[in-house]
KEBA-99952 format. One line per 5 residues: number of its first residue (from 1); for each residue x, y, z of C-alpha. Coordinates in nm, 4 decimals. Layout:
N
NUM = X,Y,Z ~ ...
//
This chain:
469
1 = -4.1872,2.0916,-5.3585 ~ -3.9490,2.3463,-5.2121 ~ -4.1101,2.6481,-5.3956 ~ -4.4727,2.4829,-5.3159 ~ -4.4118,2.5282,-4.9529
6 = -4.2495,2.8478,-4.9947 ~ -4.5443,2.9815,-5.1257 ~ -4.7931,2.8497,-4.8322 ~ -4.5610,3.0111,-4.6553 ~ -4.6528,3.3761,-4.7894
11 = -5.0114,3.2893,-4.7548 ~ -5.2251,3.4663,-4.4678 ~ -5.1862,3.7079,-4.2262 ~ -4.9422,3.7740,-4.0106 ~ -5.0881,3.7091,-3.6314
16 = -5.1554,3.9339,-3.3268 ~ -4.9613,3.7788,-3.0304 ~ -4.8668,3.3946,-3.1701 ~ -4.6000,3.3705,-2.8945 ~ -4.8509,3.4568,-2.6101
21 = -5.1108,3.1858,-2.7838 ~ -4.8465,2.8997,-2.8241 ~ -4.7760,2.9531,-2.4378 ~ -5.0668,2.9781,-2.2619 ~ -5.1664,2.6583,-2.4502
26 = -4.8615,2.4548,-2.3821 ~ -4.8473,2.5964,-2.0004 ~ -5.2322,2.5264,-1.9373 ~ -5.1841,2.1493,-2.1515 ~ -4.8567,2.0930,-1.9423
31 = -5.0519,2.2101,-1.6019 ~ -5.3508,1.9501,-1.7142 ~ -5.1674,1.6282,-1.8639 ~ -4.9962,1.5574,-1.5189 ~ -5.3162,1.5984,-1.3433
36 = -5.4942,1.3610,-1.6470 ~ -5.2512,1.1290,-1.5675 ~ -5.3397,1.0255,-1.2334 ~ -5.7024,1.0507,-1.3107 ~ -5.5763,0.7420,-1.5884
41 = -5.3807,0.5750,-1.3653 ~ -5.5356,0.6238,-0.9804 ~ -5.8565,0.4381,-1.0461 ~ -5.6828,0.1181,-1.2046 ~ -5.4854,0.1374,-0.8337
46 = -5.7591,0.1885,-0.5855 ~ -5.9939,-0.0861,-0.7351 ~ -5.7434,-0.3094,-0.7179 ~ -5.6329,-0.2286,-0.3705 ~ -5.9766,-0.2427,-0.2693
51 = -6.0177,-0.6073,-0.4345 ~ -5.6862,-0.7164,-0.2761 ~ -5.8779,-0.6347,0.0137 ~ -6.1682,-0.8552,-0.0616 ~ -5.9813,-1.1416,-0.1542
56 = -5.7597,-1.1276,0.1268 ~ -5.9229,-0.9813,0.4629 ~ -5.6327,-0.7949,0.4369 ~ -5.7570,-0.4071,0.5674 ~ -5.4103,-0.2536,0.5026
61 = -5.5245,-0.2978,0.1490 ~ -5.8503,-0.1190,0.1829 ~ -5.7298,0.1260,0.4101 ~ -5.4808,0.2284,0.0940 ~ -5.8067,0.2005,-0.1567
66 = -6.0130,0.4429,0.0794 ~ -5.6807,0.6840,0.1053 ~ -5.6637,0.6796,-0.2016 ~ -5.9776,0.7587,-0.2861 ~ -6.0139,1.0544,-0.0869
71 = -5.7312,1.1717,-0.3122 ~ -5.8524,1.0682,-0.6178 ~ -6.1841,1.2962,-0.5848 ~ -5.9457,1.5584,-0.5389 ~ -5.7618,1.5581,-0.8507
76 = -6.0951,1.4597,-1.0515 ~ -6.2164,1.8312,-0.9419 ~ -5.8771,1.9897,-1.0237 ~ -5.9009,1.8336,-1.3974 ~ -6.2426,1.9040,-1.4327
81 = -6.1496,2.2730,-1.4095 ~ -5.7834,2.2745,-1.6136 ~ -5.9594,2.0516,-1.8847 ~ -6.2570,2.2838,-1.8790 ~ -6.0358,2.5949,-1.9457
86 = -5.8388,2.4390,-2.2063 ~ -6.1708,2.3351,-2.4130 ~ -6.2329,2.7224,-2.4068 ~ -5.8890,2.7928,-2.5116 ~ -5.9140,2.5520,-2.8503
91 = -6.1687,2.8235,-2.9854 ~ -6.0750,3.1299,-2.8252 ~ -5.6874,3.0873,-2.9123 ~ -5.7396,2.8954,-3.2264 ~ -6.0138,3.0249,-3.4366
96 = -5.8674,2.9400,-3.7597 ~ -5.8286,2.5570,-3.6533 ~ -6.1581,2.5020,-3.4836 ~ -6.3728,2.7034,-3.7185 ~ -6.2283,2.4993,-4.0486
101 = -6.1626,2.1582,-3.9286 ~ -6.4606,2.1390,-3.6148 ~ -6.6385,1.9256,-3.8050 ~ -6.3640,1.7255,-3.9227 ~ -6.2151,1.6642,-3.5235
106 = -6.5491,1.7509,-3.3541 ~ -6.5939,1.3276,-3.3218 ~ -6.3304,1.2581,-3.0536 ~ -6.4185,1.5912,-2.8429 ~ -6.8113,1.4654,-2.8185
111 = -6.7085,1.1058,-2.7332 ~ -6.4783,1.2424,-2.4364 ~ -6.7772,1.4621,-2.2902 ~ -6.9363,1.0977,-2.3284 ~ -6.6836,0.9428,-2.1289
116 = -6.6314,1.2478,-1.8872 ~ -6.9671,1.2025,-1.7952 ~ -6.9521,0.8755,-1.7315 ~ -6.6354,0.8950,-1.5146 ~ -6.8200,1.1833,-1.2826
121 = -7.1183,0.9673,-1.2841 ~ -6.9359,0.6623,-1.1225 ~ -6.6793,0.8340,-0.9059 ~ -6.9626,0.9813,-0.7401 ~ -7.1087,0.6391,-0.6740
126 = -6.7681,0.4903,-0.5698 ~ -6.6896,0.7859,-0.3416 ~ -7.0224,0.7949,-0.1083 ~ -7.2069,0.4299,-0.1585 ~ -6.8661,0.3098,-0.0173
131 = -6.9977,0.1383,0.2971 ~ -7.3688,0.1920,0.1276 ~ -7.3611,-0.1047,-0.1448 ~ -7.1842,-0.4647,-0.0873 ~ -6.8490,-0.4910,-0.1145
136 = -6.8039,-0.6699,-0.4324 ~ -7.0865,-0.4329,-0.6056 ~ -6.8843,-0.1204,-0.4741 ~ -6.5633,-0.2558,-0.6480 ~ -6.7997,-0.2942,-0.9640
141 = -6.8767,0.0753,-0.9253 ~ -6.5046,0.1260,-0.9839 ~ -6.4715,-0.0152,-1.3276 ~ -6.6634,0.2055,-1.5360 ~ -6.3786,0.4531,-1.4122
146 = -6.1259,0.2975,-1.5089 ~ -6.3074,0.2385,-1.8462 ~ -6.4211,0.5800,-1.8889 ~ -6.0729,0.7483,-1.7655 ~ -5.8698,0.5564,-1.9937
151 = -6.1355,0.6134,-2.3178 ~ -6.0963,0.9911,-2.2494 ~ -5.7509,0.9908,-2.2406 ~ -5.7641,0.7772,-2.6052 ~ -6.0085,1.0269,-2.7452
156 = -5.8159,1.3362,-2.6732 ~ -5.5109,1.2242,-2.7766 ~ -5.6733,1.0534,-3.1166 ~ -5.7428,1.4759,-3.1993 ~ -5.4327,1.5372,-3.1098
161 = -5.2651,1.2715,-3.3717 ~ -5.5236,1.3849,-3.5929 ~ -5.2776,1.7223,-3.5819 ~ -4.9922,1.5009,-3.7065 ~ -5.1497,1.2625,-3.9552
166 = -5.4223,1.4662,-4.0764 ~ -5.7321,1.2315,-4.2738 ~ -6.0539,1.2554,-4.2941 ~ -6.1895,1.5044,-4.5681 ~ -6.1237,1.7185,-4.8712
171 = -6.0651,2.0652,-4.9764 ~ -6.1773,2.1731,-5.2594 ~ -6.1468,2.5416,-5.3510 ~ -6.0173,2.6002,-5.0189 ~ -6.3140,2.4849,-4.8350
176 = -6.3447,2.1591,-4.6292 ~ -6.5493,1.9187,-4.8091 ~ -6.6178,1.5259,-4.7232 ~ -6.5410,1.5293,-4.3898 ~ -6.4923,1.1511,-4.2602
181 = -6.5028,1.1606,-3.8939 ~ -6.4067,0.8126,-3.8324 ~ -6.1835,0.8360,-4.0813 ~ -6.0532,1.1613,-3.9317 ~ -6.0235,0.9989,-3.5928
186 = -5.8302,0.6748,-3.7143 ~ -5.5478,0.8351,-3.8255 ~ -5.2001,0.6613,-3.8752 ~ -5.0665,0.8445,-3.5958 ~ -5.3450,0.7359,-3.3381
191 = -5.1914,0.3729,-3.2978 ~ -4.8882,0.4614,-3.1475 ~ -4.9643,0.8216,-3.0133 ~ -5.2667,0.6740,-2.7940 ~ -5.0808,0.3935,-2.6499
196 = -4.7804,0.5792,-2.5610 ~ -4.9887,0.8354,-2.3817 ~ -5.1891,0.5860,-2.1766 ~ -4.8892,0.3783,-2.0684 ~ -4.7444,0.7337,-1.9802
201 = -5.0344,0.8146,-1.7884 ~ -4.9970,0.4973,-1.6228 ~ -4.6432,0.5117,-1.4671 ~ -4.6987,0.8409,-1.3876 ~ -4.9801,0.7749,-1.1442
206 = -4.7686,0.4983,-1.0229 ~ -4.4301,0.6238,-1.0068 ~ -4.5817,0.9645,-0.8405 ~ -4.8211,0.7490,-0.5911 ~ -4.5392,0.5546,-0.4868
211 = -4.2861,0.8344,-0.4588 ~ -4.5056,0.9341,-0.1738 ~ -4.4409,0.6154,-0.0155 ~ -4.1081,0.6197,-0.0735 ~ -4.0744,0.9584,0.1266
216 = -4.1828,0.7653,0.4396 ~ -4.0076,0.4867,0.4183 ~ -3.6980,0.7264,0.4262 ~ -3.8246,0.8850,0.7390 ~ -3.8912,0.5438,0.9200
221 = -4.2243,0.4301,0.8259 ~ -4.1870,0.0799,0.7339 ~ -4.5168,-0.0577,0.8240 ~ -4.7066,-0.2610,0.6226 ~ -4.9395,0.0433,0.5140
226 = -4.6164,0.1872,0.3808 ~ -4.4757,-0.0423,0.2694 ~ -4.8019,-0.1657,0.0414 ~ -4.8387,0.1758,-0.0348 ~ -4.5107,0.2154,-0.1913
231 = -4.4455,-0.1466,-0.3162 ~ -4.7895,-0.2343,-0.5519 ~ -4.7973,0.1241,-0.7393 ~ -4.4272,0.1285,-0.8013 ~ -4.4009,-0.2188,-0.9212
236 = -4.7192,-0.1705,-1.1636 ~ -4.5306,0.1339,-1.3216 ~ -4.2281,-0.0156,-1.3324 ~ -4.3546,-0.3256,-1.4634 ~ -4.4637,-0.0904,-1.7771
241 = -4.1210,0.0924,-1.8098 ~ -3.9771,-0.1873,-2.0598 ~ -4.3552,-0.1689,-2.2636 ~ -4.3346,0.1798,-2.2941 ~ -3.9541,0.1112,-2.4615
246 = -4.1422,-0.1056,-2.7071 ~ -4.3659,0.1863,-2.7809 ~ -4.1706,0.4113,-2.8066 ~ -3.9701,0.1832,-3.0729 ~ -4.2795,0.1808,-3.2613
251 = -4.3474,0.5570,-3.2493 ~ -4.0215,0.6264,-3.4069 ~ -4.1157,0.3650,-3.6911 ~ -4.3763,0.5990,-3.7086 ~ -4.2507,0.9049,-3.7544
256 = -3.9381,0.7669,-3.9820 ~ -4.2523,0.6532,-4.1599 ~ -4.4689,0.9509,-4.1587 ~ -4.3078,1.2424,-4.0501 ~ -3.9293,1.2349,-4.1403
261 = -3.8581,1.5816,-4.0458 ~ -3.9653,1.5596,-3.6738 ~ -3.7422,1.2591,-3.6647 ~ -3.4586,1.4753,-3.8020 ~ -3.5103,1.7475,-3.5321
266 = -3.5301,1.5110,-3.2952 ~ -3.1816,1.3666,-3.3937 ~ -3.0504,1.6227,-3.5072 ~ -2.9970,1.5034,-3.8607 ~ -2.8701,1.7933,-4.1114
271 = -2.8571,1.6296,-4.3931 ~ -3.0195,1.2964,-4.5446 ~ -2.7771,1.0237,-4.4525 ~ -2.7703,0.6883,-4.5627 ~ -2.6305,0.4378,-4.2714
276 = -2.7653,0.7361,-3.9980 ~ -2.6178,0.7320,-3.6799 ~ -2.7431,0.7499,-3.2991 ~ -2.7012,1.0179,-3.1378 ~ -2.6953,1.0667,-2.7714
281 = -2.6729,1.4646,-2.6224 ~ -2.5027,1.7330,-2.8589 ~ -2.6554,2.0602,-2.9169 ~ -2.7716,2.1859,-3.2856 ~ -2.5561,2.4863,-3.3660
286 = -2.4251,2.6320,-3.6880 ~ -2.6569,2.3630,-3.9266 ~ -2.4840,2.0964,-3.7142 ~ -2.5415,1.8612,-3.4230 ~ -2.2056,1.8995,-3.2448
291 = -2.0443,1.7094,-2.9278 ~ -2.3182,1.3875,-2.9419 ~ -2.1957,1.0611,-2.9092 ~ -2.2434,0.8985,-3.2138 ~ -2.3477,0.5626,-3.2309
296 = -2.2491,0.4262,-3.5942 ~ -2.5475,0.3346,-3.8249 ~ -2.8474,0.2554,-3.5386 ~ -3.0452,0.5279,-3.6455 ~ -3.0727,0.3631,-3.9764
301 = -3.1023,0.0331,-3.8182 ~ -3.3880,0.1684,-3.5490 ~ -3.5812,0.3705,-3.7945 ~ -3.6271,0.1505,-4.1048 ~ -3.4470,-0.2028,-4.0052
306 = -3.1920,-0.1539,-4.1816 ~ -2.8486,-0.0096,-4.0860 ~ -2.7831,0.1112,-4.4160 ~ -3.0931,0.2521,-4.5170 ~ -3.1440,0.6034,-4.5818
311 = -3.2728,0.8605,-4.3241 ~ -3.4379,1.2027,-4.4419 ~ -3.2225,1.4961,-4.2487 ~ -3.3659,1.8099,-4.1819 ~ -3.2082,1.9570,-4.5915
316 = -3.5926,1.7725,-4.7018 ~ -3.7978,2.1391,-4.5824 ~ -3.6986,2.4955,-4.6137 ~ -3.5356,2.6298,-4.2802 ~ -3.8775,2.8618,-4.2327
321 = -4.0811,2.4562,-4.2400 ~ -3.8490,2.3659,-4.0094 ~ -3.9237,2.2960,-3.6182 ~ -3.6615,2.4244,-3.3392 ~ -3.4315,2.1491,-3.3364
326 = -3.2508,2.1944,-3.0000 ~ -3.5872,2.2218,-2.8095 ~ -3.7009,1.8941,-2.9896 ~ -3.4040,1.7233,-2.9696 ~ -3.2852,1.7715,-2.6121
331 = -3.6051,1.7148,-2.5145 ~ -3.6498,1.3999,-2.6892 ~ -3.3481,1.2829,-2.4676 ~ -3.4490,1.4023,-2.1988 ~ -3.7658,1.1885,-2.2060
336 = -3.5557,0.8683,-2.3465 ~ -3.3087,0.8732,-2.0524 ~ -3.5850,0.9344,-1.8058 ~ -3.7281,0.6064,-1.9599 ~ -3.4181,0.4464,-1.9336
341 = -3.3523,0.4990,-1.5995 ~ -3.6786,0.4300,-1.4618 ~ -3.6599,0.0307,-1.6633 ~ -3.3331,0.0610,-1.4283 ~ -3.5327,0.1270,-1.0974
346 = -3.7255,-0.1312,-1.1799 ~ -3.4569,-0.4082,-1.2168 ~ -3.2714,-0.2911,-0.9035 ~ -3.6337,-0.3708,-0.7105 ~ -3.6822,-0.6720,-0.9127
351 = -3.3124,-0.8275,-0.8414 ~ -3.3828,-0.7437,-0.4679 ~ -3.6944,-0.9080,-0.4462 ~ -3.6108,-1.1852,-0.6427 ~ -3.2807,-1.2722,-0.4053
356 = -3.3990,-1.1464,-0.0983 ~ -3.7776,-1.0977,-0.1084 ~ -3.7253,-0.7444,0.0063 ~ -3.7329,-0.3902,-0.1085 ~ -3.3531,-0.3299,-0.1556
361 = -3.1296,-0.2618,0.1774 ~ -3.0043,0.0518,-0.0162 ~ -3.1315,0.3700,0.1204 ~ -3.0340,0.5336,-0.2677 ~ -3.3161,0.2812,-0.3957
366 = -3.5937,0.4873,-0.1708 ~ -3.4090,0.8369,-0.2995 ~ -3.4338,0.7446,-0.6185 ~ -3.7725,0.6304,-0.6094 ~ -3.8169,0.9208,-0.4020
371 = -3.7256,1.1221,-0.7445 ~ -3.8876,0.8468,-0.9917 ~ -4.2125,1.0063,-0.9557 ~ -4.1676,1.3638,-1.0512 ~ -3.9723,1.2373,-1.3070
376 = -4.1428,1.0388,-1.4669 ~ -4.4078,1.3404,-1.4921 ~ -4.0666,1.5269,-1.6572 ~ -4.0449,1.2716,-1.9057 ~ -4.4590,1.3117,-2.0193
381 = -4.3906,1.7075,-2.0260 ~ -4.0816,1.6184,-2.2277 ~ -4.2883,1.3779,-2.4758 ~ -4.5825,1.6447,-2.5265 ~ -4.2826,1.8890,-2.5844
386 = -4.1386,1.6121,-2.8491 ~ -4.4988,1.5882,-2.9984 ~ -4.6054,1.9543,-3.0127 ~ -4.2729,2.1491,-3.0956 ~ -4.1647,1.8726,-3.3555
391 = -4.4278,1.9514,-3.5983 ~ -4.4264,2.3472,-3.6309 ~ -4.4770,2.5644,-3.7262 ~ -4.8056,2.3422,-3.8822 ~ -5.0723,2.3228,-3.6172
396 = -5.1976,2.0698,-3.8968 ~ -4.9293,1.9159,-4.0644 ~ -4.8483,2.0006,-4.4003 ~ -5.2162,2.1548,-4.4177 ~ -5.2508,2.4522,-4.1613
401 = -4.9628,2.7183,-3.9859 ~ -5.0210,2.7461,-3.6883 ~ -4.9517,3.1673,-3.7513 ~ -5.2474,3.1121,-3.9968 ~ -5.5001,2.9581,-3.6920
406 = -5.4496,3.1809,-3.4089 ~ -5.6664,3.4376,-3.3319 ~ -5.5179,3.7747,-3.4863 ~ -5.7279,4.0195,-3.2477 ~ -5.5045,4.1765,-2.9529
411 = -5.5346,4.1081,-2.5998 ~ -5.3554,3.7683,-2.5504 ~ -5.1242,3.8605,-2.3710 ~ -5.3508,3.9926,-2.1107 ~ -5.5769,3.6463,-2.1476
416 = -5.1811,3.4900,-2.0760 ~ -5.1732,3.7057,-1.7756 ~ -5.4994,3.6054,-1.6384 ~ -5.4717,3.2170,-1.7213 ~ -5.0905,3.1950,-1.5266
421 = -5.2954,3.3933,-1.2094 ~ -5.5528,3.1364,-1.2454 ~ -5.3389,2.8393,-1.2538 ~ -5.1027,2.9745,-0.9814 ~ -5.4013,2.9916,-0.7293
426 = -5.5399,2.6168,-0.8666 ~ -5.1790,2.4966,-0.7835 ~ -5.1767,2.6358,-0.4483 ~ -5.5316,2.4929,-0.3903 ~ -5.4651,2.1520,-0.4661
431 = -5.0924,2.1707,-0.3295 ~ -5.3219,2.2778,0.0286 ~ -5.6376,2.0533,0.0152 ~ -5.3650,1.7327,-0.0719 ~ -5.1773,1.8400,0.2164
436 = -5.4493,1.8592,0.4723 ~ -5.5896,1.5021,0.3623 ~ -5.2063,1.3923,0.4039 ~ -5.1740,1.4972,0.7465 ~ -5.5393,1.3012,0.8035
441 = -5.3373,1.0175,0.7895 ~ -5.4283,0.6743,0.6491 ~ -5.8406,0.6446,0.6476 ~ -5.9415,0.3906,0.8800 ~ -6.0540,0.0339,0.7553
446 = -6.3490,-0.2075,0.8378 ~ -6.2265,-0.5616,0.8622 ~ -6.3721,-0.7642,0.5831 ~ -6.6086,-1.0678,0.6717 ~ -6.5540,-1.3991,0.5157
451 = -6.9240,-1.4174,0.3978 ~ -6.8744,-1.0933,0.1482 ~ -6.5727,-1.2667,-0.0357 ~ -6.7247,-1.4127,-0.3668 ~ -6.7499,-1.8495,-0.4156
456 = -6.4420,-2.0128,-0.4431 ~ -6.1434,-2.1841,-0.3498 ~ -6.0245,-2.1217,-0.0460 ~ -5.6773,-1.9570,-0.0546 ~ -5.3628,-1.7479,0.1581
461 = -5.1995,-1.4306,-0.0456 ~ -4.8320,-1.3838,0.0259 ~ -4.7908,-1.0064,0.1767 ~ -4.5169,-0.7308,0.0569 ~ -4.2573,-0.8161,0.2669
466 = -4.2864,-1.2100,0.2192 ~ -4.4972,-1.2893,0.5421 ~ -4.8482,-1.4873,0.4820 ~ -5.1732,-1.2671,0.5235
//
């Protein structure tokens, strides 16, 4: 097996500029997943605000839905643009993956114009038919977003697992043959890769939506705009936090599974060790993972069920098939202790309100929530990081280099140069426009008539802070 990969290994041509490829792809993906994210998770928020408003009367809810609206159409127009420039960079930067397997990954890409569509289609109607349609057919409108934001976020990322668990078709005499789309699509890894991402998306939009909150509460704001504001986002991400501990339990099933030798870089296994342990920090040096905390046989037990079982070390692959451990392994715990401490924030709010009915007295709960939001964005770059570095140097594993699928012509650098300009002014842009819409203030609501709630029961909805609506 050893002299097998060897030999891929001297196969194909050395590249032009891999190094200014490999970053203006992770930069202009790193740029666009944090904007994706809210454009998963902001339309799941403002619907609902707006229906709390419905149901209620109350217009502090749909004065939140409309604000955040505004916002919303905002960072749909910013992702339109990063996502558009990243489609361009798949072929221009990676020729030798998009020309050979197109066909085989081509499936997800057309289903997520689909859904693109679809999303512009509807945000368009939600944004200006908002006082044009009836209430409860305007909230409609926002469904299909939701829908079609979340089915674009699965599609991508299915391509992207597709990378790690490639399926889907044959080569024979080094051609692709049989391509399976479906197949191709449906890979092992798209399970637990797709819902990991989502959920990520998720508490990103609502840990960063509510860190905004939590900025004015520290400066004094504590009315019940605010105080909504900060409370429903930050308790729907935080309600995730433990789900996405579950996943992420899964996912390393996975890998153990699947790809052993990411797991090894990510713990910084050597060697293939039955009864693996845990282990927490440490830096890779020397062949070894030195000054972790080592937590006796739970890597075993975590992986495979089994505390004694064996766990394949980084020894399985010749050091040239091997990723960079320390970049993959710190920032695998970087992401995990993000994770961890966000499940934290959540209990501290959830002991509060469950003894008091009240956002804790603490001012280092608003800092920290204050903090939770850009952090939690940390933790996705971290994950992506985890995903991406882990498996090189394939760009498709155990199938395709990624030295062997970059585009060997020069200039790169140069396209680097121009990208980082671009995203530098798109940064400033959006930093501006969000800025000005801040300083707007809250947009004004219309009271909501009894009449335009739907039949039913008549009922009272307890408020934020405990008070009756």
């Amino acid at each position: 097996m050893r002299d097998l990969l060897a030999g891929v290994l001297a196969q194909g041509a050395t590249p032009g500029d891999l190094a200014a490829a490999r970053t203006q792809m992770a930069f202009s993906l790193g740029w666009h997943i944090i904007i994706a994210c809210f454009g998963v998770g902001m339309p799941a928020l403002t619907v609902f605000m707006e229906w709390r408003a419905l149901r209620t009367g109350d217009v502090a809810y749909e004065s939140l839905a409309r604000t955040w609206a505004r916002a919303m159409g905002v960072l749909f127009a910013v992702g339109a643009v990063s996502g558009t420039i990243l489609s361009f960079e798949m072929g221009l930067l990676w020729p030798g993956l998009m020309g050979r397997f197109g066909d085989v990954i081509g499936l997800p890409f057309t289903l997520e114009g689909f859904a693109f569509f679809i999303e512009a289609i509807f945000l368009g109607i939600y944004l200006y038919a908002w006082d044009r349609l009836r209430p409860w057919v305007h909230v409609l409108t926002g469904l299909p977003i939701i829908i079609a934001g979340v089915a674009s976020a699965f599609f991508v990322v299915t391509a992207n697992a597709w990378m790690n668990q490639p399926r889907g078709f044959d080569i024979s005499n080094g051609e692709v043959t049989g391509v399976r789309p479906w197949e191709a699509m449906f890979n092992p890894a798209t399970p637990p890769q797709t819902v990991h991402m989502i959920i990520a998306a998720l508490m990103v939009a609502g840990f960063g939506t509510a860190a905004v909150y939590a900025v004015a509460l520290l400066r004094g704001k504590r009315d019940r705009h605010h105080r909504l504001g900060f409370l429903v986002p930050f308790t729907a991400a935080a309600a995730l936090a433990p789900v996405q501990v579950v996943v992420g339990d899964w996912a390393a099933h996975f890998l153990a599974e699947f790809q052993p030798l990411k797991l090894a870089a990510i713990e910084g296994l050597p060697r293939t060790t039955a009864g693996a342990p845990l282990s927490l920090g440490g830096v890779y040096a020397d062949g070894e993972l030195r000054h972790a905390l080592e937590i006796p046989n739970a890597l075993s037990l975590l992986a495979h069920w089994d505390p004694d079982a064996v766990v394949l070390g980084l020894d399985q692959a010749p050091a040239e098939l091997q990723p960079p451990v320390n970049v993959v392994h710190l920032s695998f715990q970087l992401m995990v202790g993000i994770g961890f401490a966000l499940v934290a924030l959540g209990m501290w709010l959830a002991l509060a309100w469950w003894r008091h009915r009240d956002l804790p007295h603490s001012r280092w709960f608003l800092r920290a929530a204050a903090v939770a939001g850009p952090a939690a964005a940390l933790a996705v770059e971290a994950g992506w990081v985890v995903t991406e570095v882990g498996r090189q140097p394939w760009v498709v594993y155990n199938v395709l280099l990624t030295r062997d699928a970059v585009n060997p012509q020069p200039g790169l650098l140069a396209g680097l140069l121009i990208v980082l300009t671009v995203y530098a002014a798109l940064t400033v842009a959006t930093i501006y426009v969000l800025r000005r819409l801040a300083r707007l203030g809250p947009v004004p609501a219309r009271a909501v008539a009894p009449q335009e709630s739907p039949p039913g029961p008549a009922h009272t909805d307890a408020d934020a802070d405990g008070t009756r609506s």
